[in-house]
N, C-alpha and C positions, 0 to 999 in steps of 0.2 A: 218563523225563522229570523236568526237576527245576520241582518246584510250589511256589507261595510262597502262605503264608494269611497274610493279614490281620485278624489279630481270631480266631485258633485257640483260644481258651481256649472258643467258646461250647459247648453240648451238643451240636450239631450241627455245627458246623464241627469240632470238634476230631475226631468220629466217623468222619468223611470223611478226617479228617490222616491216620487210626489204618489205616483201610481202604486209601487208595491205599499209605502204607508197607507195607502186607502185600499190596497188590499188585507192590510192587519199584519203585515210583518216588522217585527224592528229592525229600522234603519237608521244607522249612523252614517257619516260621510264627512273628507277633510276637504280645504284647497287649500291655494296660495295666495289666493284672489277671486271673487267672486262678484259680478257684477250684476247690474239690474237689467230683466226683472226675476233672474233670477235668484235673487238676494233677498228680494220682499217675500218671494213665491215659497220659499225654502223655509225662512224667518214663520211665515203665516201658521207654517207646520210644528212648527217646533224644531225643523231637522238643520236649519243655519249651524255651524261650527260655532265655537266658543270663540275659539281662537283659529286664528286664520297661519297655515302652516302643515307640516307634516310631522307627525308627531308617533312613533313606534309603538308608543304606550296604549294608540288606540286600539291597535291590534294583538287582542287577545283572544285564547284558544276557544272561545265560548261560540267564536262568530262561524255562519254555516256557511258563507259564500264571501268573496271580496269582488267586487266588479270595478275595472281598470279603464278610465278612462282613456282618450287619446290624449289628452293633456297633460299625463304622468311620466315620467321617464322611465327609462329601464331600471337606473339604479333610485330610484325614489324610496327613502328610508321606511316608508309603512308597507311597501311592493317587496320589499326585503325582508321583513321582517314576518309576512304573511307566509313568503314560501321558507323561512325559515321552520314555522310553526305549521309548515304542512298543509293548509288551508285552500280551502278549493277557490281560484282564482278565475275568475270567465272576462271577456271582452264583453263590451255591449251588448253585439250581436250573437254573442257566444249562451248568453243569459237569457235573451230571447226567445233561443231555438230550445232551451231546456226547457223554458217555460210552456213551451208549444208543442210537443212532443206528441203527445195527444189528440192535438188539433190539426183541422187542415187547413196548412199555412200558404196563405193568397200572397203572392211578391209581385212588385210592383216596380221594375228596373228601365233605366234608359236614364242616355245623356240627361233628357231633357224631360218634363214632362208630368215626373213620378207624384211629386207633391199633389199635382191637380188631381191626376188621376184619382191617388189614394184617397183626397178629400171630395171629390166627385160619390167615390162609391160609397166612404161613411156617411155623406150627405143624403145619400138616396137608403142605405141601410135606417140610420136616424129618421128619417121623415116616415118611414113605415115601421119603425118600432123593432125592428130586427137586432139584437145587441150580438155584438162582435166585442174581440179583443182587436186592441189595434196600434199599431208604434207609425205615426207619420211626422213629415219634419217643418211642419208649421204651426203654430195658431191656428183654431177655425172656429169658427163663428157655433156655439152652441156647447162647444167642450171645454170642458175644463184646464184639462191635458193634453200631451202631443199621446202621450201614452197611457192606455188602459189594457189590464190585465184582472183576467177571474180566473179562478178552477173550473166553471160550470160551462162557458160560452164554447161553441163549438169549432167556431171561425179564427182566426188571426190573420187580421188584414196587414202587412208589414211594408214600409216605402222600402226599396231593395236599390240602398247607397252602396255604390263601386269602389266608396275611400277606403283605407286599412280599418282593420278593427283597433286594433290596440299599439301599445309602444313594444307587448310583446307578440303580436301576432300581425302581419306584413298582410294578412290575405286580406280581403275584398273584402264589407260586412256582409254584402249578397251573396256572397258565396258556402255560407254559414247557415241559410236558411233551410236549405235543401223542400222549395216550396211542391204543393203538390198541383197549385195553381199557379201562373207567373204571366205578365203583361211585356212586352218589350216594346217600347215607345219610340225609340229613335237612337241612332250611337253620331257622336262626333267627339271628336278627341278633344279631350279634359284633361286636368289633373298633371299637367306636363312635369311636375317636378318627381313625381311617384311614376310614370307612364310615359318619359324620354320618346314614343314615337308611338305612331298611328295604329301600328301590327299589334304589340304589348297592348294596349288599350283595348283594342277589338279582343284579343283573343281572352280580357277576364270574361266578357259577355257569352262567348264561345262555352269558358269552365263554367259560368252559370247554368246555361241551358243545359248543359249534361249534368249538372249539380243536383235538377229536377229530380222528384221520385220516378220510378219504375211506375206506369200507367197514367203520368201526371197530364197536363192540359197545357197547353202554350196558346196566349192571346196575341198577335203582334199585328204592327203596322207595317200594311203592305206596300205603303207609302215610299220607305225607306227603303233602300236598293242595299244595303251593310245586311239593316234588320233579317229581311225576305231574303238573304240567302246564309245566313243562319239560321233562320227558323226551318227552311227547307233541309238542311243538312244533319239538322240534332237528331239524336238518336232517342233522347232516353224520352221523351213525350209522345204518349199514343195518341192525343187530339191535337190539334192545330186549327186554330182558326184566324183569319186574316181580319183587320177592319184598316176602314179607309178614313175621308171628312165624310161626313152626309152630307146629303143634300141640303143647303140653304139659300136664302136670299137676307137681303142688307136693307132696309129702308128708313132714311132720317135718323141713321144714326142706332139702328135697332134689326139686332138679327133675330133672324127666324126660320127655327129649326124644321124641315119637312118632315111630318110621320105621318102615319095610315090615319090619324085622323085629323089629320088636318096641321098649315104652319101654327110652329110651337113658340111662342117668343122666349127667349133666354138671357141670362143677366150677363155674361160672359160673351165672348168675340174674337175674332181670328181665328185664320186656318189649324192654327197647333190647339186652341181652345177647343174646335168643333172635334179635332183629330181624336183629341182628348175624351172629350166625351162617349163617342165611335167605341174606343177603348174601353170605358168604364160600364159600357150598355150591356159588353159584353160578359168581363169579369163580375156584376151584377146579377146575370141569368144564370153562370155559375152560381155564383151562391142564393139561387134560389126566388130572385124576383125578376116577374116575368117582362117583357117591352113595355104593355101599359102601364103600369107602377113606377117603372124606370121614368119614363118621358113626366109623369104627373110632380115626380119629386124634383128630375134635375132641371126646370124651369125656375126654380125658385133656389136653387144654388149660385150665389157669389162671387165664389171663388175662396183661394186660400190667401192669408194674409200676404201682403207686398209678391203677390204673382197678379198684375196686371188690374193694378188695385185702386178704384176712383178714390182719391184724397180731398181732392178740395177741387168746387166746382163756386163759375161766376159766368155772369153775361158775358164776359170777355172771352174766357178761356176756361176749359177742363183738364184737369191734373190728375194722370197717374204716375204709382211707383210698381215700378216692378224687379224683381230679383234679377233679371237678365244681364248674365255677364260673356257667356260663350258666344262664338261670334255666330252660329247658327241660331240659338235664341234670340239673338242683337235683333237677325236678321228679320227671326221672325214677326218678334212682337214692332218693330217699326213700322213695315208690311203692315201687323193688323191691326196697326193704330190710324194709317192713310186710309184702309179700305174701310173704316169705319166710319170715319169721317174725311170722305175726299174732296168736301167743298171747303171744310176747314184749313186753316194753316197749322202745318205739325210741325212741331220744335224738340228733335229727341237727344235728352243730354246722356252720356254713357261716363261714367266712372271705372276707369280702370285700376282694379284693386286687388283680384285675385295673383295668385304665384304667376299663373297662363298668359292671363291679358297682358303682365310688364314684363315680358321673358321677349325681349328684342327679337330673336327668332321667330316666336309665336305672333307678334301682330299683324306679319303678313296675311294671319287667317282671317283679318278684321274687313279685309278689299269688300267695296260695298256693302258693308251688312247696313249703313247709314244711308245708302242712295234713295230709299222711300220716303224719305223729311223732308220736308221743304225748307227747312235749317237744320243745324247740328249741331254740339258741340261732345265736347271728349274733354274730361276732368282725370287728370292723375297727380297725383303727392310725389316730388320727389321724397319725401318722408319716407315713402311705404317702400322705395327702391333700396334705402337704407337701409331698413330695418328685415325686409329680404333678403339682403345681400346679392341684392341684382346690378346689372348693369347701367348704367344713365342711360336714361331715355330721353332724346332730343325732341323739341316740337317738331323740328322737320322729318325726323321719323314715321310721327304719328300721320302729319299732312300724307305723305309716302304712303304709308301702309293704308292706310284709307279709302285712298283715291277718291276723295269730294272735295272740288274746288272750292268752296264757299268754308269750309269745314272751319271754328271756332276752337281754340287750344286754350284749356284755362291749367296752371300748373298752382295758383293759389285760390287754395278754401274763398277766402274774404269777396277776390277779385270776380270769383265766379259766382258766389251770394248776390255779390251787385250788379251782377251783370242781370240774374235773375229776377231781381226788385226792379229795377229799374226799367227791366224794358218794358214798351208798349204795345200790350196784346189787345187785338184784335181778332176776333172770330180764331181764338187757336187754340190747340190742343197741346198740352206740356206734357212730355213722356220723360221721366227719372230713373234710368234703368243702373241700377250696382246691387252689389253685396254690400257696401260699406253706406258711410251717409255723406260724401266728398268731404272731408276733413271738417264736419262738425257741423252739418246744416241740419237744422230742426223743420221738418217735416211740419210739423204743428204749425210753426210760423206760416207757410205757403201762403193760408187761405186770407191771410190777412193783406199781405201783397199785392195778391190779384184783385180788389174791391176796386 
């Protein structure tokens, strides 16, 4: 087939470019801008653009599908000229589900969570030679791609994102899967600029769970008091089953998982990590491998890239990054950075960068998520306010919303680099918790710092 992307430079689109060309289909694709890595990633295939832009000309009658990124606009000159020419147009998730149609498609949904999970279960499917198709939204240590697709495999393991699909479809990308298996992790309100309040939010999770097929299975966390009384009210799932944390213990900085044969050490930590896994044991024996297999493989799982991820380690101090930006994950991973280490000094910086985090409104939801550090600090750009077209955000705000006395307010890149070179760690642990990188810090550097 030959497939046209619109807007191929994103993380995810371009993932998809890389997987159908390694399926053997021709693929073209434009942008406007295309960054690293997925510039080299695209380039290495041959499928990079010539010219960077949108150009009508690419779209001619020969192509079998056009797939719309979220990056595209509605009027986008080659989105025009595709439905001009009658051409079957899908979203992301839209091209997924066709591709899957056949399969029995595993979702994997919740606030919070989804990435581990998904890379939990391809971890333990890969370590026993089990091959799945699979679309998740990270890096992982052993694959290639975020996304893999065959004709032959019988599984489609899918992360089940609550964003829109497209510039022309508004709905949910989980909502589009219509899974016959599906996980539900946790809900805490996100996404505020698409999902204005708590009720809107809960209730996509709601059309998810009836979205399920007719005899399908629900995995959830009974944990969550949102979750558990949606998972008890869904109609269209004939099994349900609950999971919790397991049982564990902490010693010197090293958990270890309890099972029938005895404690398990694991490379991974904290309450949402073990939850996590709880999760994956389960959606796991759905597809077919049994509890001792499970426990033999997820021992020697990682984790997914920048979700609670060692960077750079020294006699002084230990350094993670992690994705954490919602104030319920703030909360969590702080939590399982002290409990991991409670004789150490914890130092956890947060980046606020998302639409949510700097929506004045929304920071009140931030009250204690930082109370577990024994420092703090809180980095935001007025830059990123700008260019959102948000409101100023004052340090006395942030102090406010917060509520930790001690709490550290950096509002410049530089100032807050040097705050971090400079200071003198002792026996401490450094937690990096954003989406962005605080207006320009190189992760690389760290490890040089801390000597």
């Amino acid at each position: 087939m030959h497939i046209h992307f619109i807007a191929i430079g994103g993380s995810a689109m371009h993932n998809l470019a890389l997987a159908l060309h390694e399926k053997g289909d021709h693929v073209t694709g434009s942008d406007d801008e295309i960054f690293e890595p997925s510039k080299s990633r695209l380039q290495q295939k041959g499928l990079l653009p010539k010219e960077f832009g949108w150009f009508p000309d690419n779209i001619i009658p020969q192509i079998d599908a056009v797939i719309l990124g979220m990056h595209a606009k509605a009027d986008n000159p080659e989105l025009l000229k595709a439905k001009d020419l009658g051409l079957k147009i899908y979203s992301y998730p839209e091209y997924l589900y066709e591709h899957s149609k056949g399969k029995t498609r595993v979702v994997i949904g919740g606030s919070h969570g989804k990435t581990t999970i998904t890379a939990m279960v391809l971890h333990v499917m890969h370590y026993h030679d089990k091959e799945v198709d699979f679309m998740v939204g990270a890096q992982l240590e052993g694959f290639d791609t975020m996304v893999h697709l065959t004709e032959e495999n019988d599984f489609i393991l899918l992360e089940g994102d609550e964003y829109l699909s497209s510039a022309l479809d508004s709905r949910p990308k989980f909502h589009l899967y219509q899974p016959n298996i599906a996980l539900l992790s946790g809900i805490a309100w996100d996404h505020i600029n698409v999902f204005p309040t708590f009720e809107t939010y809960v209730e996509q999770f709601e059309v998810f769970l009836e979205s399920m097929t007719n005899g399908s299975t629900l995995v959830y966390n009974e944990e969550d008091d949102i979750v558990s009384q949606l998972a008890i009210n869904a109609k269209k799932p004939t099994r349900k089953h609950a999971y919790s944390t397991p049982e564990h213990t902490i010693e010197d900085g090293q958990t270890y998982l309890e099972t029938p044969e005895g404690p398990l050490p694991v490379e991974v930590f904290g309450k949402h990590n073990l939850q996590n896994i709880g999760g994956a044991k389960w959606i796991c024996q759905h597809m077919g491998v049994d509890e001792d297999d499970f426990y033999e493989a997820i021992g020697s799982f990682k984790g997914a890239s920048k979700r609670l991820e060692q960077i750079a380690v020294s006699s002084k101090v230990i350094v993670y990054k992690d994705y954490a930006h919602s104030p319920s994950k703030v909360m969590a991973t702080t939590k399982a950075i002290k409990a991991q280490y409670p004789s150490k000094i914890s130092l956890a910086c947060l980046e606020l960068h998302t639409y949510s985090s700097l929506n004045s409104e929304f920071l009140t939801e931030y009250r204690e998520t930082l109370n577990a550090a024994d420092e703090a600090v809180v980095f935001y750009s007025p830059k990123a306010l700008e260019i959102k077209q948000l409101e100023v955000i004052t340090e006395l705000q942030i102090f406010e919303a917060f509520g930790k006395k001690d709490l550290k307010v950096y509002t410049n890149p530089e100032a807050f680099q040097e705050y971090l070179k400079s200071k003198t760690y002792v026996d401490h642990v450094l937690l990096l918790m954003s989406s962005g990188n605080y207006g320009g810090l190189d992760f690389d550097e760290i490890e040089n710092w801390i000597q």
